[in-house]
C-alpha positions in Angstrom: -78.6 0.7 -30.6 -81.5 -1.7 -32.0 -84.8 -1.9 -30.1 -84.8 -5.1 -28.1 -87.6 -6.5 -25.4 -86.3 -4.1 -22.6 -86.7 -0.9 -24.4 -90.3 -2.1 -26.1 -92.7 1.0 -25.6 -89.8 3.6 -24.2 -90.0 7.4 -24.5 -87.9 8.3 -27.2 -86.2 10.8 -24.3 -85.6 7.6 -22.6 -84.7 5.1 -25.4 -81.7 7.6 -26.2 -80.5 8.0 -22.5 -80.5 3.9 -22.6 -78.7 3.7 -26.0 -76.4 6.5 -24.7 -75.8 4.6 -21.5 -75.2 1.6 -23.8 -72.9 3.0 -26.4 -70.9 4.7 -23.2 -71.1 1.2 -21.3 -69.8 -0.6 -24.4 -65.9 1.1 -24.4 -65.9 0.6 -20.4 -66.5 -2.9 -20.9 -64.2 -3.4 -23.7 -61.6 -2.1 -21.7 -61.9 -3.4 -18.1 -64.0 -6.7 -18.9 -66.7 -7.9 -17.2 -65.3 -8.7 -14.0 -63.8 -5.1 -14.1 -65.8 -2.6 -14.7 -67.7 -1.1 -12.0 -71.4 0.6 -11.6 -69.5 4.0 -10.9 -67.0 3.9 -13.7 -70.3 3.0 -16.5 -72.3 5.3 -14.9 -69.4 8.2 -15.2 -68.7 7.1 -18.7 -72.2 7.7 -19.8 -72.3 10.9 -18.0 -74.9 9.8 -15.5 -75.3 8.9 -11.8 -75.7 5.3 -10.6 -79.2 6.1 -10.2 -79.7 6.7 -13.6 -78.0 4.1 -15.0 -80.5 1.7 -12.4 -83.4 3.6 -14.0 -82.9 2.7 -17.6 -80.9 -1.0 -16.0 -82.9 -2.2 -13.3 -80.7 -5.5 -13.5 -77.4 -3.3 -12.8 -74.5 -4.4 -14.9 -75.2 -7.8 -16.0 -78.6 -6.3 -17.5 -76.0 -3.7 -19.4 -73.5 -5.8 -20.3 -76.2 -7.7 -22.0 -77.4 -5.4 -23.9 -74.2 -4.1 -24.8 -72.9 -7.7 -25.8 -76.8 -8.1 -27.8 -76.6 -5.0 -29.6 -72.9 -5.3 -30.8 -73.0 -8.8 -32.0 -76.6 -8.2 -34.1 -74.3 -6.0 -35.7 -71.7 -7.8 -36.5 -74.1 -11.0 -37.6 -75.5 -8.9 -39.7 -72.8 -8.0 -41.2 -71.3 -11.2 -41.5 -74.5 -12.5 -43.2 -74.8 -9.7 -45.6 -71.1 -10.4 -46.9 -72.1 -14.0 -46.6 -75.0 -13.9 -49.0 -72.8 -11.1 -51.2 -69.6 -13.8 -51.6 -71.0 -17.0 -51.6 -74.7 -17.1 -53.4 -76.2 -20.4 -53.1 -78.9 -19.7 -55.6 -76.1 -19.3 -58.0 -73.2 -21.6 -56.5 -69.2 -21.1 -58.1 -68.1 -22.9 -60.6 -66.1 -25.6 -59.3 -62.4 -23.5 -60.5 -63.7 -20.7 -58.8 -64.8 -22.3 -55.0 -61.1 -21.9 -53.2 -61.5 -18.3 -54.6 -65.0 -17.4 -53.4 -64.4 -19.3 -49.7 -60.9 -17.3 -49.3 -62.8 -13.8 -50.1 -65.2 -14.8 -47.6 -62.7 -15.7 -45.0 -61.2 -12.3 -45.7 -64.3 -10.1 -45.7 -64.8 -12.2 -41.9 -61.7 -11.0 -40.9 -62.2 -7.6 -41.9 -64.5 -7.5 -39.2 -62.4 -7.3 -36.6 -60.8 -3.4 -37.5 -64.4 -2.7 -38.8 -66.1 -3.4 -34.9 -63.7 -3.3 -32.7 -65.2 -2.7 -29.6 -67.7 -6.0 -30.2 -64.3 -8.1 -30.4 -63.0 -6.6 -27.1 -66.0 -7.6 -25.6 -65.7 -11.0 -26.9 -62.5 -11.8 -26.0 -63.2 -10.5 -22.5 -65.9 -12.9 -22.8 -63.9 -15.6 -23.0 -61.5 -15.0 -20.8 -63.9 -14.6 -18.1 -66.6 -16.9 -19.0 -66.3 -18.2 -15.4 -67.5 -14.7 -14.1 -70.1 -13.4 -16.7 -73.6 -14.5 -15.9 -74.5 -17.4 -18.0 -77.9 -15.6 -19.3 -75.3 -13.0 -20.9 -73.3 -15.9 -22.5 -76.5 -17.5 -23.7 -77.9 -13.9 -25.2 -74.3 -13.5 -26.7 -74.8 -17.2 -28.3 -78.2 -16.3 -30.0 -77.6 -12.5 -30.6 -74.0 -13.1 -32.7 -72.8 -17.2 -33.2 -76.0 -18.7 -33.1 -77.2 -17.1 -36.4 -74.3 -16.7 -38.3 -73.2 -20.5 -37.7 -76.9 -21.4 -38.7 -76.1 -19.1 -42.1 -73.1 -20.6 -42.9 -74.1 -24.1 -42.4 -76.9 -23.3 -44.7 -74.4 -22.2 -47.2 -72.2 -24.9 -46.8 -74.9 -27.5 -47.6 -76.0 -25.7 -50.4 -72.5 -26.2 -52.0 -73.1 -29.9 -50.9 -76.1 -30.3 -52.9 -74.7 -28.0 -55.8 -71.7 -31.1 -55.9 -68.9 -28.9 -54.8 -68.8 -30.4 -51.1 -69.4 -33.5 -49.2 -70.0 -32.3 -45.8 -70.3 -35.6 -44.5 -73.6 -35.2 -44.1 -72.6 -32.3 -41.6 -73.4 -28.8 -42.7 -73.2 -27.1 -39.0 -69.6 -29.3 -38.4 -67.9 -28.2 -42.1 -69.2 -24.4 -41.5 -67.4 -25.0 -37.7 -64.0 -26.5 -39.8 -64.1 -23.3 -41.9 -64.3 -20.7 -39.1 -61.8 -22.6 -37.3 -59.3 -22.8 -40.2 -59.3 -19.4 -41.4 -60.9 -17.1 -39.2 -60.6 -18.3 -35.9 -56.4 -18.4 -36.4 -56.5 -15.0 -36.7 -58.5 -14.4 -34.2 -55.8 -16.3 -31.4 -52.8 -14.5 -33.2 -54.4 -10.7 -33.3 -55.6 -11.3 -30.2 -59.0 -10.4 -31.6 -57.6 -7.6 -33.3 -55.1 -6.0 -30.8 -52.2 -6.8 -32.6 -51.3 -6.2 -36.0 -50.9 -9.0 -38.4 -48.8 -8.3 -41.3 -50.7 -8.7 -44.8 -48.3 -11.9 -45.9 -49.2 -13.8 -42.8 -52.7 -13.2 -43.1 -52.7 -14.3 -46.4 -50.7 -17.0 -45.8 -53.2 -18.3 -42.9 -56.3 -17.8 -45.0 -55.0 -19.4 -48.4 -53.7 -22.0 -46.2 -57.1 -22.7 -44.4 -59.4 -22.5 -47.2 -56.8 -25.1 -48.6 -56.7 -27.2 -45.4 -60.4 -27.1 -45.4 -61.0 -28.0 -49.5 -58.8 -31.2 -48.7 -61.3 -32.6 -46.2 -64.5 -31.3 -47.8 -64.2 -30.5 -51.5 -66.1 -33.3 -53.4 -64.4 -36.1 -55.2 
């Protein structure tokens, strides 16, 4: 687990029982949701007694789950951004032939995610089905830990194709970088189930292809 503001100046005796209550914590979560889980069952999970877990998480499960949800998703941006920057390198933008190709292998490489972390997408989509019971300082950390930066990144990239000619974002970066998650990515997302259930390979290529495609027709430049 990565250092964060609550374990600044731990033991590192003590920064390994957190990350070990953490990691633990994580599959109970992904499992049972939010709503679900109880002290007991993360505290059994990690091997510990309730009293531990208070110890390293004074704030009790909405201070875990926090953590948990931080941790996972600077993960996952990170990833995301490193196959951003590998796929799509605005310093040396496509030629114009080769743009559908670049934005589907990035929209694949996205969706790879998914099987690569999937305990982070369990947690999101228990996120959002109980965003009505998480605590809204956990959605907010979610937001700038994971969506926050990657939608920043991508916007950043889809400008830069602007100003390379290849786009016209309509003078909307942050909206076409939206319009590209949502056309390839994010229908994958709602048919897997956020990975749960297998997609065949055809489909998936058929939803990406058709996306990137979708999304060309509204923003590729005249």
């Amino acid at each position: 687990m990565s250092s964060s503001n609550e374990a600044a100046g731990l033991s590192p005796r003590a920064l390994a029982r957190r990350t070990a209550i953490a990691s633990a914590s994580c599959a109970v979560f992904g499992r049972e949701g939010y709503a679900r889980a109880s002290v007991d069952a993360l505290a059994a999970a990690a091997g510990v007694s309730t009293r531990t877990l208070y110890n390293h998480f004074p704030g009790g499960k909405a201070e875990l789950f926090r953590t948990v949800v931080s941790w996972t998703s600077g993960e996952v941006r990170d990833a995301q951004i490193a196959r951003l920057g590998a796929l799509l390198d605005t310093e040396h933008p496509p030629a114009p032939q080769d743009l559908e190709r670049d934005l589907v292998a990035l929209a694949r490489a996205f969706v790879a995610l998914m099987a690569e972390h999937p305990d982070h997408f369990a947690l999101v989509r228990h996120i959002h089905a109980e965003a009505d019971h998480v605590p809204q300082e956990v959605l907010q950390a979610w937001r700038e830990a994971g969506p926050g930066p990657v939608g920043r990144a991508l916007a950043q990239a889809m400008a830069a194709l602007a100003g390379a000619g290849l786009l016209d974002v309509h003078g909307d970066a942050a909206l076409a970088a939206a319009h590209f998650m949502a056309l390839t990515s994010h229908s994958i997302v709602q048919l897997t189930h956020y990975g749960v259930l297998a997609l065949p390979e055809e489909e998936t290529r058929r939803q990406i292809t058709g996306g990137v495609a979708a999304f060309l027709r509204a923003y590729r430049a005249a």
